[in-house]
DONUBA-163457 format. One record per residue (C-alpha): chain; x, y, z. Coordinates in nm, 2 decimals. Layout:
% residues N
A;X;Y;Z $
...
//
This chain:
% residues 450
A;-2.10;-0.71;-1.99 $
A;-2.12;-0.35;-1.93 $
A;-1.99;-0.10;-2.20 $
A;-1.60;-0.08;-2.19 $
A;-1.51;-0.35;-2.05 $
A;-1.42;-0.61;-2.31 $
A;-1.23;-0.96;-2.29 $
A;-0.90;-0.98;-2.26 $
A;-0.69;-1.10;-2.49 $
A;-0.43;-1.39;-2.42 $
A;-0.11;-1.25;-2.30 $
A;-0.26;-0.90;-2.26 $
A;-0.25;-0.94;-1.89 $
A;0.04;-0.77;-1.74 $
A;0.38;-0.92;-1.75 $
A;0.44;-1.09;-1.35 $
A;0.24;-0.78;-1.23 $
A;0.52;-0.52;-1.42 $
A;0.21;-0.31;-1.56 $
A;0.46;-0.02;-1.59 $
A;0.62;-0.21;-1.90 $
A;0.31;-0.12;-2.13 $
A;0.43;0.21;-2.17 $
A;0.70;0.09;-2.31 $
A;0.96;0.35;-2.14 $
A;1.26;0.21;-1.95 $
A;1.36;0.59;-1.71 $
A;1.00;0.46;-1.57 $
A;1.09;0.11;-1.54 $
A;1.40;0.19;-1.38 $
A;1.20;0.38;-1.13 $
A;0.90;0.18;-1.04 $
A;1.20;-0.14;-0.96 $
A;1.28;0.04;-0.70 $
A;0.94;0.12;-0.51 $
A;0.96;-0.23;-0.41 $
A;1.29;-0.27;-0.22 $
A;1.35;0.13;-0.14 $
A;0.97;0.26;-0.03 $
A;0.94;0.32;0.32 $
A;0.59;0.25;0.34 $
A;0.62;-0.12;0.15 $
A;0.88;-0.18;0.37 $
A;0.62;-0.10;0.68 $
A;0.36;-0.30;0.52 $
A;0.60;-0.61;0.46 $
A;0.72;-0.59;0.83 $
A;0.30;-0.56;0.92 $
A;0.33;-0.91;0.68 $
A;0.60;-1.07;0.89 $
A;0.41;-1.00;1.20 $
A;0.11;-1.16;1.10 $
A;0.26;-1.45;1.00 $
A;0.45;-1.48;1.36 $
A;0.10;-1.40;1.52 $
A;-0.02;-1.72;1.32 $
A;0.25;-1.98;1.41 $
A;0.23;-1.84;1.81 $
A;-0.17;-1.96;1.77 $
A;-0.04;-2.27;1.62 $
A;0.17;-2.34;1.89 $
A;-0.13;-2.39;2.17 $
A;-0.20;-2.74;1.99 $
A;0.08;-2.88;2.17 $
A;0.17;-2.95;2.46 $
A;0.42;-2.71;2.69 $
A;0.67;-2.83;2.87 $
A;0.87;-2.67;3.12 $
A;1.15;-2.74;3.38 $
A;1.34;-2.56;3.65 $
A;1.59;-2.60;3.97 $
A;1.48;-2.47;4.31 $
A;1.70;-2.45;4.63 $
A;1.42;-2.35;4.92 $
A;1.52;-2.28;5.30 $
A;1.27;-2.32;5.59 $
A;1.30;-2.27;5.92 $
A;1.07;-2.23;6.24 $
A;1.11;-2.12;6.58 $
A;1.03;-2.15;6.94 $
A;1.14;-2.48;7.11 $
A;1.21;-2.63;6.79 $
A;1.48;-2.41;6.75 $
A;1.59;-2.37;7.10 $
A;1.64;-2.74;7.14 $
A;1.92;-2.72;6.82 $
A;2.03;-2.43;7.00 $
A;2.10;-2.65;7.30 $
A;2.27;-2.87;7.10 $
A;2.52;-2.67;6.97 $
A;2.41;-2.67;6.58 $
A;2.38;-2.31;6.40 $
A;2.19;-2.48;6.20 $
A;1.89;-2.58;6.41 $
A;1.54;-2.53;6.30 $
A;1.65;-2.44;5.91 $
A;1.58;-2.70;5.63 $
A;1.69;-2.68;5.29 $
A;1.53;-2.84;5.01 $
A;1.69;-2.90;4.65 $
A;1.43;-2.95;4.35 $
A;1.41;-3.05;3.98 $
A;1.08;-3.04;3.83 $
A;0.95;-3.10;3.48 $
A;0.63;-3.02;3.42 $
A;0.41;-3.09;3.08 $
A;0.06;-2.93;3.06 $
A;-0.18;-2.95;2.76 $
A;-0.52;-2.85;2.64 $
A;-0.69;-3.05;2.40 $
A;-0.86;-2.84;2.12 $
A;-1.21;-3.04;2.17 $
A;-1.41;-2.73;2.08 $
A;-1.24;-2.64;1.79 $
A;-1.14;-2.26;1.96 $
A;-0.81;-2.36;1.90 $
A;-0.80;-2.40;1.54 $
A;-1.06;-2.16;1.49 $
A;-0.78;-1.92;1.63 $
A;-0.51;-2.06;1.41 $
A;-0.76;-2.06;1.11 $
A;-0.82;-1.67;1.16 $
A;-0.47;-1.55;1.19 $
A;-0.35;-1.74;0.91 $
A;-0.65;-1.56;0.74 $
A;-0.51;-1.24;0.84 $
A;-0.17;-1.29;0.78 $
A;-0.30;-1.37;0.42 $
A;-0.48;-1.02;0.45 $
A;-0.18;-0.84;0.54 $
A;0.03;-1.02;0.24 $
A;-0.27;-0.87;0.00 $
A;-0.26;-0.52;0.19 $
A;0.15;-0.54;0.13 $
A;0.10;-0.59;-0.26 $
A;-0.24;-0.32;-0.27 $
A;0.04;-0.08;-0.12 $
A;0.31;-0.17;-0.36 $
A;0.05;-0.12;-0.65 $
A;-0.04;0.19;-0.49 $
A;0.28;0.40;-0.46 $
A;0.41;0.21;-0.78 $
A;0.08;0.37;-0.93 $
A;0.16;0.73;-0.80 $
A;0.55;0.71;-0.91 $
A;0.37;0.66;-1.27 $
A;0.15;0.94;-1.21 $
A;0.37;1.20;-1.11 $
A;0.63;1.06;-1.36 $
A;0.42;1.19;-1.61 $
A;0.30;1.49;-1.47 $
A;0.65;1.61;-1.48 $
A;0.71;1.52;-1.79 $
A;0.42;1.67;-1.90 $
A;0.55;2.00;-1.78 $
A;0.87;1.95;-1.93 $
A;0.65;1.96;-2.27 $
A;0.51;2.26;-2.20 $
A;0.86;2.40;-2.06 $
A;0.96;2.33;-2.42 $
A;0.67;2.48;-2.59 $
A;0.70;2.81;-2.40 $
A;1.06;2.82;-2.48 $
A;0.98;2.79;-2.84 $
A;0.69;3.03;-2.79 $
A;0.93;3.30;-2.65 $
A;1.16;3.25;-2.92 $
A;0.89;3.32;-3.12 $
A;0.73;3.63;-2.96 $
A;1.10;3.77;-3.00 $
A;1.06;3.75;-3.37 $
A;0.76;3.96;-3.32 $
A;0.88;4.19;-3.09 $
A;1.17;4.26;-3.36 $
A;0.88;4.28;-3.64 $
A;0.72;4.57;-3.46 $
A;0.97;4.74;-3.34 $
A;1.13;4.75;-3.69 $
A;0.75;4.86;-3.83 $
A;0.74;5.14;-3.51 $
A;1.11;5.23;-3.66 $
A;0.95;5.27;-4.01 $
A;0.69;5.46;-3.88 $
A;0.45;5.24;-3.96 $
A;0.35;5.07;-3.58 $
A;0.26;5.25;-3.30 $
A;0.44;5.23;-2.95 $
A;0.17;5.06;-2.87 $
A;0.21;4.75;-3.06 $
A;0.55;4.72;-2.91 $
A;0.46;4.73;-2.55 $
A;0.16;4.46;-2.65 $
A;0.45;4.26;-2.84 $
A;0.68;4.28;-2.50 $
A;0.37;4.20;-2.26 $
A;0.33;3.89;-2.48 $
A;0.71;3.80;-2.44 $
A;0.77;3.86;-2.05 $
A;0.44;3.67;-2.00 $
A;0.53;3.33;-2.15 $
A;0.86;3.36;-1.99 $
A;0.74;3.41;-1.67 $
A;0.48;3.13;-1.73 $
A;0.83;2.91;-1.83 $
A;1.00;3.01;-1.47 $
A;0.65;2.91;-1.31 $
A;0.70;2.57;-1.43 $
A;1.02;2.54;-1.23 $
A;0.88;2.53;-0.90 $
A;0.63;2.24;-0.98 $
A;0.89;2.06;-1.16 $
A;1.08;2.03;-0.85 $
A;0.79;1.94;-0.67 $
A;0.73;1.63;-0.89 $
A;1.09;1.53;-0.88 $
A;1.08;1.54;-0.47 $
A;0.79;1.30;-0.49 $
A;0.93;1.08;-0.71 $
A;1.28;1.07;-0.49 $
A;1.06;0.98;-0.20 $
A;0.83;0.73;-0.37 $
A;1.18;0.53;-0.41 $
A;1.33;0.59;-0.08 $
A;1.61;0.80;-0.15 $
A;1.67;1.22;-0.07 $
A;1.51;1.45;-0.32 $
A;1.83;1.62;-0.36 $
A;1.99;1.25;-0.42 $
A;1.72;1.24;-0.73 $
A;1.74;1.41;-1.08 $
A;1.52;1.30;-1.38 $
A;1.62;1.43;-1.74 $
A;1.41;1.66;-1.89 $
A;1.21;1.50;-2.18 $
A;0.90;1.67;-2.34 $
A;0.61;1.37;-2.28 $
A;0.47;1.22;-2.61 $
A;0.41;0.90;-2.47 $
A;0.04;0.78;-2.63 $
A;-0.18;0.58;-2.37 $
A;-0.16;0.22;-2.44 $
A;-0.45;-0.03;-2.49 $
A;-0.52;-0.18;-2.10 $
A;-0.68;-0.51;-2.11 $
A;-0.96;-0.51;-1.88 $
A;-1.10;-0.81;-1.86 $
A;-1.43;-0.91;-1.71 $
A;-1.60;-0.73;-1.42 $
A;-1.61;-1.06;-1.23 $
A;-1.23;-1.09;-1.28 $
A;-1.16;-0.79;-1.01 $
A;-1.29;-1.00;-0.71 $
A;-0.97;-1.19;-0.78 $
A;-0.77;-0.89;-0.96 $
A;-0.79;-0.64;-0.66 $
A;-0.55;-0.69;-0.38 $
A;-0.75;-0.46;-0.14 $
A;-1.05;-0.67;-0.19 $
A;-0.89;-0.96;-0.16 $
A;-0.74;-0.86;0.22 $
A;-1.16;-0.76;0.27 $
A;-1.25;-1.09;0.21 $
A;-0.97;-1.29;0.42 $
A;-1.05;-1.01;0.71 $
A;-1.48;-1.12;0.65 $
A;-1.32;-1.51;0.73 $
A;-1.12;-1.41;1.00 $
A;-1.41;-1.25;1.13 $
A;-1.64;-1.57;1.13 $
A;-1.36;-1.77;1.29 $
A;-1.36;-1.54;1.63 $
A;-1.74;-1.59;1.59 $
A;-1.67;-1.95;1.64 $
A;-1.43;-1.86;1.93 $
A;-1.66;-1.72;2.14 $
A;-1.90;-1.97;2.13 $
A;-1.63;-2.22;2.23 $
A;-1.64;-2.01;2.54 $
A;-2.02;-2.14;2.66 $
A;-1.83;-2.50;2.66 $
A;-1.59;-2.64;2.95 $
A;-1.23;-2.62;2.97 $
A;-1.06;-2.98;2.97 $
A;-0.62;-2.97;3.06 $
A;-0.48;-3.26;3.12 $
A;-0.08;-3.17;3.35 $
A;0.17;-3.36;3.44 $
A;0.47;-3.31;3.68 $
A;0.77;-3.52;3.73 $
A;1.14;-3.44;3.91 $
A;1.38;-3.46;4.17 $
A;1.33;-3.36;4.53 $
A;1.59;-3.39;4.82 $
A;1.75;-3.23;5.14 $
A;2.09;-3.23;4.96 $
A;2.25;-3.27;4.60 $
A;2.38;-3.59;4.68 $
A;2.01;-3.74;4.74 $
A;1.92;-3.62;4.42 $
A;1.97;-3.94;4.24 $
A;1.85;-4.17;4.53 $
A;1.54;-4.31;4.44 $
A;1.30;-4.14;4.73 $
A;1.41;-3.84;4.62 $
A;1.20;-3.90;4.25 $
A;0.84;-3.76;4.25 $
A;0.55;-3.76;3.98 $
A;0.17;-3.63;3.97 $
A;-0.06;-3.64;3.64 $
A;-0.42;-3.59;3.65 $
A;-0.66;-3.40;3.40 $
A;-0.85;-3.09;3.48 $
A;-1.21;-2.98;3.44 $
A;-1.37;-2.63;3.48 $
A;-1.67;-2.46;3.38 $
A;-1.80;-2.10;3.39 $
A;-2.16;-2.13;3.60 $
A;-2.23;-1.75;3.59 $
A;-2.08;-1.49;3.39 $
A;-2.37;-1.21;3.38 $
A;-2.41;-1.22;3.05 $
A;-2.00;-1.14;2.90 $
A;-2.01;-1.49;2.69 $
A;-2.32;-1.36;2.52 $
A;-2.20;-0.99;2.50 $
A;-1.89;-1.14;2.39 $
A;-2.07;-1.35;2.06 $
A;-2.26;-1.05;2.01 $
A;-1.95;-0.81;1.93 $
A;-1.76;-1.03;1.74 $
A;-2.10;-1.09;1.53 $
A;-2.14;-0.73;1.47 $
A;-1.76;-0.71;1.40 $
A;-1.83;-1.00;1.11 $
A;-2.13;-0.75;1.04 $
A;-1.87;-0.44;0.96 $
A;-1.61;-0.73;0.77 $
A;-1.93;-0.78;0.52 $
A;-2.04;-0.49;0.44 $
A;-1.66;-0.33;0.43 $
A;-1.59;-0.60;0.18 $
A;-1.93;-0.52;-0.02 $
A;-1.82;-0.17;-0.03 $
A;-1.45;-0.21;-0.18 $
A;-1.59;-0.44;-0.44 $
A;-1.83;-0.09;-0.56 $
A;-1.58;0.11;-0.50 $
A;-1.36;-0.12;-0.77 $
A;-1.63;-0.11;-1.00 $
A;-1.69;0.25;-1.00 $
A;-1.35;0.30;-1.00 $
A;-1.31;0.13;-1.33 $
A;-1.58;0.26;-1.48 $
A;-1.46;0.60;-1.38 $
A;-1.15;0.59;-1.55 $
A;-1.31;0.36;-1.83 $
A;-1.53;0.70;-1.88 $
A;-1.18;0.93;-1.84 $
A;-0.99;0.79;-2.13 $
A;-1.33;0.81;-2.37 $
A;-1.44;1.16;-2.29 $
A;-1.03;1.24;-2.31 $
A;-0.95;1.08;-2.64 $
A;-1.29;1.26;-2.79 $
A;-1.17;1.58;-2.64 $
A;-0.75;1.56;-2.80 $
A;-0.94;1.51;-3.14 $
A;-1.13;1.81;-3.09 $
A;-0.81;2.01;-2.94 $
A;-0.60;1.88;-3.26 $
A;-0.88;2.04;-3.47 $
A;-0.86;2.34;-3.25 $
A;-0.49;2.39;-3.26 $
A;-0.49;2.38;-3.66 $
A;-0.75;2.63;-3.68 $
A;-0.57;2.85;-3.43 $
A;-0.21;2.82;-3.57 $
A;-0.41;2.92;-3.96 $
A;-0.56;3.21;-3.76 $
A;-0.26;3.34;-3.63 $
A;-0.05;3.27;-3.99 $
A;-0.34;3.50;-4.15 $
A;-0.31;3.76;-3.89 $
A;0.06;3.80;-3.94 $
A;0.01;3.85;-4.27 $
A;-0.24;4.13;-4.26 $
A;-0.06;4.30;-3.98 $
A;0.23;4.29;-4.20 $
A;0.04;4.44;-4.49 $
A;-0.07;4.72;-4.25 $
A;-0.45;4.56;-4.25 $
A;-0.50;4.48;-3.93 $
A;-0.41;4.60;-3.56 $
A;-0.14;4.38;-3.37 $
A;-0.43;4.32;-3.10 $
A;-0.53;4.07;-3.37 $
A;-0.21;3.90;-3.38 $
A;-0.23;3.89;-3.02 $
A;-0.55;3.74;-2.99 $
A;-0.46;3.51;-3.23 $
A;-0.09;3.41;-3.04 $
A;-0.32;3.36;-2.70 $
A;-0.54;3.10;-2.87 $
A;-0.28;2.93;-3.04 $
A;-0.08;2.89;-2.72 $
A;-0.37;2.80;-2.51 $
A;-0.47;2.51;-2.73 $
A;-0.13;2.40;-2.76 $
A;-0.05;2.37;-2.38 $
A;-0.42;2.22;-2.34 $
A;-0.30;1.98;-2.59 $
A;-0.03;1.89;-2.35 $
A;-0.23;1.88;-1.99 $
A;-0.44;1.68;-2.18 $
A;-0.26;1.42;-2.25 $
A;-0.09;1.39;-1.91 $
A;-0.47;1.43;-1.80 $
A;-0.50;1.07;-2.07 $
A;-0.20;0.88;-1.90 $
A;-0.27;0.97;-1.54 $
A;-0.65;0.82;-1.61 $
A;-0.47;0.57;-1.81 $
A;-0.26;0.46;-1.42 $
A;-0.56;0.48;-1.22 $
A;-0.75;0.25;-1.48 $
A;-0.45;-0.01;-1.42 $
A;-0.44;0.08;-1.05 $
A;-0.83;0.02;-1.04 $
A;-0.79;-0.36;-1.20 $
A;-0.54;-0.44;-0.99 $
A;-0.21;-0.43;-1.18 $
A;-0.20;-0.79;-1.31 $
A;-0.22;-0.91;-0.92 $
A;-0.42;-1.18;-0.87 $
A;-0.54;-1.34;-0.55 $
A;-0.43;-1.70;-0.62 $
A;-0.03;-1.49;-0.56 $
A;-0.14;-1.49;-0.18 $
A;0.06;-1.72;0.08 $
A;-0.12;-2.06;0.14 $
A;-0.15;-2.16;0.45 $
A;0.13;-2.35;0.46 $
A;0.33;-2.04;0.35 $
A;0.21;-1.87;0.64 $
A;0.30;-2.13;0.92 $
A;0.69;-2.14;0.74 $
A;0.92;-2.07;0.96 $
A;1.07;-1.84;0.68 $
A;0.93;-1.66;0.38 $
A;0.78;-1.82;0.10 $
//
């Protein structure tokens, strides 16, 4: 097994596919139940869904027979002596027949060849690919609500950390202006102590913008208006949870998008089979029965009754080659299916190991940032103290606030940095999906939805 991946524990698979719950925050699960019904783009891909599965039972329906009827009222006339002779006569009529007709007709084609349900066979196959590509883009937008959720979180943590930092630098501004009042700063130290001040307050209104970015994704991510959308601002301290991984092998059933690459690679071979079908002749069997007469009243008379039945045979003697070319391109096209499906299972594994990788290097690197932080905040606490005592210039205190502050807010990136790689890690196993959740084929040829 290769390093990381470990076995999962029972019931540490997701919870029905609500991977979100692990975080254990409910403004997120409130959020991520509405990608489902509200997302435009789900709601596209469950439509795509509903079409495939149509497409499947209009292949299905070439098995039978089809059977049509329809009335006919038909006029015929000729000229010359014909109708010069009914002229003669009198008649206005003379020369013009009309003919009244019923006819039900009934024509099939058996399937001998198997095209037939090779065709059935390879849209139910898609369908099923299109059912795994609707839940790959619920898990996908679900995944990038999570994402952003927390990036904006994240920046309300350091929107409350700058806040606290200007309140700060405020105290210090008041420390050396008192000390230049004494006579004991320079002006310097006061213009060095407001710099510090306007430039983590301008930092603060910087965060606005990209706050309201997040928020707009998030509104659109559920369907709704961004200015219909407002999430509370709440500093992130959210740890990453423990993901069960599971098994490398597991993600050939885990991953919807490989999963809708593997019915696609079987749809593939069925139009393989198709073509060939083509090199073999076409067998119909037809009927025709109905009603047939001069007038409505002869309708029911017994001469006026007519049948036919009779099979048909045909074959095609020369083509110049398009059967062949034909074989040839849907063999490649099976070609592509392969070899698309070998690449989303590499991409999954990289994927995983990626992220896998993430969360290691990310955890080492808070530990060290923690360290970092204390040593920074002791630096600046000794600084203080010897400017104070008239020991030191305020350029250390300065240098010392800087570091202190660009630990802390690394501190914070970092561990939106640590959930974000903790989302894709989930997105990358699939979310708890599992490929035994796709329609059976009897699903598919419902008349309504499973």
């Amino acid at each position: 097994m290769p390093a990381g991946w470990k076995q999962a524990e029972p019931g540490g698979a997701f919870v029905n596919g609500k991977w979100w719950e692990i975080y254990n925050d409910a403004a997120l699960n409130a959020l991520e139940e509405q990608v489902s019904i509200s997302n435009q783009n789900v709601l596209q891909a469950e439509a795509q869904y509903r079409e495939a599965r149509a497409a499947a039972r209009e292949a299905r329906s070439a098995l039978f027979p089809t059977v049509s009827a329809g009335i006919g009222v038909t006029a015929t006339g000729a000229g010359g002596a014909a109708s010069n002779a009914a002229g003669a006569n009198g008649s206005s009529n003379a020369g013009t027949r009309t003919a009244y007709s019923l006819p039900f007709n009934v024509a099939w084609e058996p399937d001998l060849w198997g095209n037939i349900r090779r065709s059935v066979t390879g849209n139910i196959d898609l369908a099923q690919a299109s059912e795994a590509d609707l839940e790959n883009a619920r898990l996908l937008f679900q995944a990038e609500l999570a994402q952003d959720y927390f990036q904006l979180h994240g920046i309300d943590g350091d929107a409350d950390l700058l806040r606290r930092t200007s309140d700060s630098y405020n105290e210090y501004l008041t420390l050396t202006k008192n000390r230049y009042a004494a006579g004991v700063a320079s002006d310097l130290d006061v213009a060095q102590a407001e710099s510090q001040l306007y430039s983590a307050q301008s930092a603060l209104i910087d965060l606005g913008e990209q706050r309201a970015q997040l928020e707009h994704a998030i509104a659109i991510l559920i369907g709704k208006p961004p200015s219909d959308v407002s999430v509370p601002a709440v500093p992130l301290t959210t740890a990453p949870p423990p993901v069960p991984i599971g098994l490398p092998s597991d993600l050939l059933e885990r991953r919807p998008d490989i999963a809708g690459a593997e019915r696609r690679v079987a749809s593939a071979n069925e139009q393989i089979g198709i073509a060939m079908a083509a090199f073999y002749p076409a067998f119909t069997l037809s009927a025709s029965a109905g009603l047939n007469a001069s007038s409505l009243a002869k309708w029911f008379t017994w001469p006026s009754r007519f049948w036919s039945v009779g099979p048909g045979l045909s074959e095609t003697l020369f083509d110049a080659g398009r059967r062949r070319s034909i074989v040839a391109q849907e063999q490649a096209a099976y070609d592509a299916t392969v070899a698309g499906y070998r690449q989303s299972v590499l991409t999954a594994l990289q994927q995983v190991e990626d992220n896998l990788a993430a969360l290691r290097v990310l955890s080492d690197e808070s530990d060290k940032l923690q360290q970092t932080i204390q040593s920074a905040d002791r630096a600046l606490n000794i600084s203080t103290a010897q400017y104070r005592a008239g020991t030191t210039s305020y350029l250390t205190v300065i240098t010392s606030q800087a570091a202190l502050l660009g630990s802390q807010r690394s501190a914070i990136q970092l561990l939106s940095r640590r959930l974000t790689a903790s989302v894709l890690l989930v997105e990358a196993l699939g979310g708890g999906w599992n490929s035994s959740r796709l329609p059976s084929r009897q699903d598919v040829l419902a008349a309504k939805s499973p």
